[in-house]
C-alpha positions in Angstrom: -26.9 -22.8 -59.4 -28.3 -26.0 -58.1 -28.2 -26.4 -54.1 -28.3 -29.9 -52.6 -28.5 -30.1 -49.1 -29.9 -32.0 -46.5 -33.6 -31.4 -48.4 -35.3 -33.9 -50.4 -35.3 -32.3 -53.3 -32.4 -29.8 -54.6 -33.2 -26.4 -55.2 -32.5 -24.2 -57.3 -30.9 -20.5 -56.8 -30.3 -17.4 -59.0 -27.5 -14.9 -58.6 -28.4 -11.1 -59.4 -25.7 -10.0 -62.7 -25.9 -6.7 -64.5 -26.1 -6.4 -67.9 -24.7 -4.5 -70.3 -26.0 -0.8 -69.3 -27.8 -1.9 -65.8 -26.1 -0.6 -62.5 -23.4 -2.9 -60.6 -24.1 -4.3 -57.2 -22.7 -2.3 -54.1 -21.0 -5.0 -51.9 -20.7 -4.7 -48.6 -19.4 -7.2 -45.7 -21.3 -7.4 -42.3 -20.1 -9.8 -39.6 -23.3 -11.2 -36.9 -22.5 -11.8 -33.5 -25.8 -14.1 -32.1 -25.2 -13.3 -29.2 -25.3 -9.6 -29.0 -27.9 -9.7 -32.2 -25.7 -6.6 -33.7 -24.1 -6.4 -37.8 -21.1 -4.8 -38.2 -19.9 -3.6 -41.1 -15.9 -3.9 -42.1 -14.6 -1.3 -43.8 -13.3 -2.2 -47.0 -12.7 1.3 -48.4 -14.5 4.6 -50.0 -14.9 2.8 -54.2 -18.3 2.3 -54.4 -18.2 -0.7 -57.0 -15.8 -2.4 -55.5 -15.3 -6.9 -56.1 -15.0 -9.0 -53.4 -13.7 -12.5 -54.5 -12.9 -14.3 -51.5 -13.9 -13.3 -47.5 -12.0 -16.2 -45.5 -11.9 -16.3 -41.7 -8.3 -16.3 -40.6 -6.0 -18.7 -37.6 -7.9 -15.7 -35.5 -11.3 -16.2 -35.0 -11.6 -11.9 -34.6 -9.9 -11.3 -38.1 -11.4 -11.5 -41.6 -9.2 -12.0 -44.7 -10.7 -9.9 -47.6 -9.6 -10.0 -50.9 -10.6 -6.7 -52.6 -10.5 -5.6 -56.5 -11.3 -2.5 -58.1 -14.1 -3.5 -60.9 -11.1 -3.4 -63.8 -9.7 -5.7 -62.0 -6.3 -3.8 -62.0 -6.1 -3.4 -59.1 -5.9 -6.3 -55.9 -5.8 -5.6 -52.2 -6.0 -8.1 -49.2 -7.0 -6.5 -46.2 -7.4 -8.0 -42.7 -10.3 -6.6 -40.9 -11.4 -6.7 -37.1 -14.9 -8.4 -36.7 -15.6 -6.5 -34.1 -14.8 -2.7 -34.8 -15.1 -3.1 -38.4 -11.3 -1.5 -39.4 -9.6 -3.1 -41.7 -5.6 -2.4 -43.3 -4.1 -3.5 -46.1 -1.2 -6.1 -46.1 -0.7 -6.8 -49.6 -1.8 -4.4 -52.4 -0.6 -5.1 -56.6 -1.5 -3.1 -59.5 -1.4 -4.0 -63.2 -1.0 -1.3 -66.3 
């Protein structure tokens, strides 16, 4: 993927897939705070290879809207999650035979 932004020159920028037989990613979601310099990690549930399609900040700036998928892609959960503890809960789950 090319990136233009305020550089002279665009660069360019490559996204780690697996292939066929390699190991999938484990995603995870941290949310900074500058000022206290600490990470904290949402909790977006025990399946280790787990998709993530969309993170979205919501009308409250201390809530995360997750949208999570199990890798079949069966499965879809949104979740809210508190940016500072980390918990999250469902609020919408649908599954697909």
């Amino acid at each position: 993927m090319t990136l233009y932004e305020e550089k002279l020159y665009p660069e360019n920028y490559t996204f780690k897939y697996p292939k066929a037989g390699e190991k999938n990613a484990v995603v995870r979601i941290f949310v900074y705070d500058p000022g206290t310099g600490k990470s904290t990690e949402m909790k977006t549930g025990a399946e280790k290879y787990q998709y993530i399609p969309r993170i979205k900040w919501t009308k409250n700036p201390q809530v995360l809207s997750v949208i999570r998928e199990n890798r079949l892609q069966n499965h879809i959960e949104i979740l809210l999650a508190d940016a500072h503890s980390g918990k999250t809960s469902v609020v919408y789950s649908e599954k697909n035979k």
